[in-house]
C-alpha positions as a Markdown table, in Angstrom:
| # | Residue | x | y | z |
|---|---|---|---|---|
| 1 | Unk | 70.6 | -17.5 | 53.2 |
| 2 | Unk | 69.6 | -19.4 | 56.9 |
| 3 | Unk | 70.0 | -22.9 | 55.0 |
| 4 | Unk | 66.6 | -23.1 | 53.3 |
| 5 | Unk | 66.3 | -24.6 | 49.5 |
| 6 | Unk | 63.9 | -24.6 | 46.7 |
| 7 | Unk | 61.7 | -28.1 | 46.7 |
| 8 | Unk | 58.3 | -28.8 | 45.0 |
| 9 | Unk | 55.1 | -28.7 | 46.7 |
| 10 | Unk | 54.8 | -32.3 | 47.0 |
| 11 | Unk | 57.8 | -33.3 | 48.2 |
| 12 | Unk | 58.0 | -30.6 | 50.9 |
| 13 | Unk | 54.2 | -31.6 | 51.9 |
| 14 | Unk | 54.8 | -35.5 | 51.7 |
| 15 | Unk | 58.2 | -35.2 | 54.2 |
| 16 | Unk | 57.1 | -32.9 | 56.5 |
| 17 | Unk | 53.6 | -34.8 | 57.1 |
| 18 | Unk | 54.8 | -38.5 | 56.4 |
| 19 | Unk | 52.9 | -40.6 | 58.0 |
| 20 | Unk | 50.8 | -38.3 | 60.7 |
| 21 | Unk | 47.2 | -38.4 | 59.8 |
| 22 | Unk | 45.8 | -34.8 | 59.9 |
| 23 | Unk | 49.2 | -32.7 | 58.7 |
| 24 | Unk | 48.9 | -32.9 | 55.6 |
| 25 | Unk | 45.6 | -31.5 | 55.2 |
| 26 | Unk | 46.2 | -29.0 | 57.6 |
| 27 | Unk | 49.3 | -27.7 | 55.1 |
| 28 | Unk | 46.8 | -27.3 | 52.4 |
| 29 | Unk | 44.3 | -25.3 | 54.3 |
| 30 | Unk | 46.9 | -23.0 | 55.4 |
| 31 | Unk | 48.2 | -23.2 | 51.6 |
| 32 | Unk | 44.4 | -22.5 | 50.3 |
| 33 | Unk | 44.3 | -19.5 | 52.9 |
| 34 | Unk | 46.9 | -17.8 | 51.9 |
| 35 | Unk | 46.6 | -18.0 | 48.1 |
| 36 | Unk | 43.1 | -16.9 | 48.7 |
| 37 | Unk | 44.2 | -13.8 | 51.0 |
| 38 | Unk | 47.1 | -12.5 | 49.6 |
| 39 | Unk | 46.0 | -11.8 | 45.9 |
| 40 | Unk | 42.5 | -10.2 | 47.1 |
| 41 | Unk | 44.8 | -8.2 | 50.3 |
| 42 | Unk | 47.7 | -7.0 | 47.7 |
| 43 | Unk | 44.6 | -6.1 | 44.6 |
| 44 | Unk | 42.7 | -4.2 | 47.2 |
| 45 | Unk | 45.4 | -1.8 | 49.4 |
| 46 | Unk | 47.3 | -1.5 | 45.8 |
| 47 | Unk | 43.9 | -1.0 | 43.6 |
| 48 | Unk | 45.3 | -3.2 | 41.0 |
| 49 | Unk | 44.0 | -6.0 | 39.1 |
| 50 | Unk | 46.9 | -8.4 | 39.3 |
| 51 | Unk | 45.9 | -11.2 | 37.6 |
| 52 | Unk | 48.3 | -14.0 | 37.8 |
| 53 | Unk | 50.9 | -13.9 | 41.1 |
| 54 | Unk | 53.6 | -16.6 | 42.5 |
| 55 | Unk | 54.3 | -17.1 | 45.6 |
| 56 | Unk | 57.4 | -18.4 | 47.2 |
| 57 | Unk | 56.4 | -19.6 | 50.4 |
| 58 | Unk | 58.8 | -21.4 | 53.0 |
| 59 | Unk | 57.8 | -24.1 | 55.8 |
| 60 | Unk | 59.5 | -24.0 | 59.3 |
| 61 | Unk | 59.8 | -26.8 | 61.2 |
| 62 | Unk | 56.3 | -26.1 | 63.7 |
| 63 | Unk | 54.7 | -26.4 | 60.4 |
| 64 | Unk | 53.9 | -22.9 | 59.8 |
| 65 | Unk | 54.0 | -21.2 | 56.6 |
| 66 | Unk | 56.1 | -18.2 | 56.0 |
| 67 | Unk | 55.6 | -15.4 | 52.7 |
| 68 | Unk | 58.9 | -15.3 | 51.1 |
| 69 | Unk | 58.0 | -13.5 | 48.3 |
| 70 | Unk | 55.3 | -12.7 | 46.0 |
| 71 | Unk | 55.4 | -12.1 | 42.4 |
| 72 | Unk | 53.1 | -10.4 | 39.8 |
| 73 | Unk | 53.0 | -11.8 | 36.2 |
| 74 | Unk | 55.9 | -13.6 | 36.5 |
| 75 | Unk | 58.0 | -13.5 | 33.2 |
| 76 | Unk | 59.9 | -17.2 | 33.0 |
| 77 | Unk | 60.6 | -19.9 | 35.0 |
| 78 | Unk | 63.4 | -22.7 | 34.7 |
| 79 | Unk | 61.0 | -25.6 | 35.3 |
| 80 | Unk | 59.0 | -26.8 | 32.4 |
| 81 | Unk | 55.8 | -28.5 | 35.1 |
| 82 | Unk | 55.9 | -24.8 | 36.4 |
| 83 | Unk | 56.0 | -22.9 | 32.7 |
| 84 | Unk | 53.4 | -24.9 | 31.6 |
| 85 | Unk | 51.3 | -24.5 | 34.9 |
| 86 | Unk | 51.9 | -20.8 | 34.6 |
| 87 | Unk | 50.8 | -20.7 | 30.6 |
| 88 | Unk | 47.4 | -22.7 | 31.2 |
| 89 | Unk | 46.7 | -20.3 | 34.7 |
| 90 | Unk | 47.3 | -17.3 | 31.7 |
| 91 | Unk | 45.0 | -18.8 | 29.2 |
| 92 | Unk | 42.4 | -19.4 | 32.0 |
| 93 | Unk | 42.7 | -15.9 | 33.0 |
| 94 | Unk | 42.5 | -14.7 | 29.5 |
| 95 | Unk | 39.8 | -16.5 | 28.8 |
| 96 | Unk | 37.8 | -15.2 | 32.0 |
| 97 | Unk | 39.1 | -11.4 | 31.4 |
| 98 | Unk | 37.6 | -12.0 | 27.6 |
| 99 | Unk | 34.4 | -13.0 | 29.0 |
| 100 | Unk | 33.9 | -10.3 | 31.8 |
| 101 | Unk | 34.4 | -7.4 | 29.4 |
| 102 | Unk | 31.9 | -8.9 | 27.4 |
């Protein structure tokens, strides 16, 4: 609604950092942080296992990453790179559920 629009991971990460040595990795370990904190934050105050979660997350123009929204077991998605991102992420976590009831 303030002018924002949806844009893949890499093309967001490659114009915002160009050619500035040190940005780009600095995206990512803000990106790693909060795909590490937010599914073990949301699974422990909700005492759910959630297993698979999106997360739409916006960049301002400091660099700073912003939480737009977080979903849990996401039913579709228009892009086909995403679907089939999203389908191998299920069969992983199948696969690991599988295993640690066994």
């Amino acid at each position: 609604s303030n002018g924002g629009k949806a844009e893949s991971y890499e093309n967001v990460i490659n114009d915002f950092s160009g050619n500035c040595e040190g940005v780009k990795p600095e995206l990512e370990k803000q990106l790693r942080h909060i795909s590490t904190i937010v599914p073990w934050l949301l699974e422990k105050e909700l005492d759910l296992a959630l297993g698979i979660l999106t997360l739409d997350i916006g960049l301002d123009k400091s660099g700073k990453m912003w939480i737009i929204e977080v979903n849990s077991k996401p039913g579709s998605f228009d892009e086909d790179s995403i679907r089939k991102h999203h389908l191998k992420n299920l069969i992983d976590y199948f696969i690991y559920a599988a295993r640690r009831n066994n």
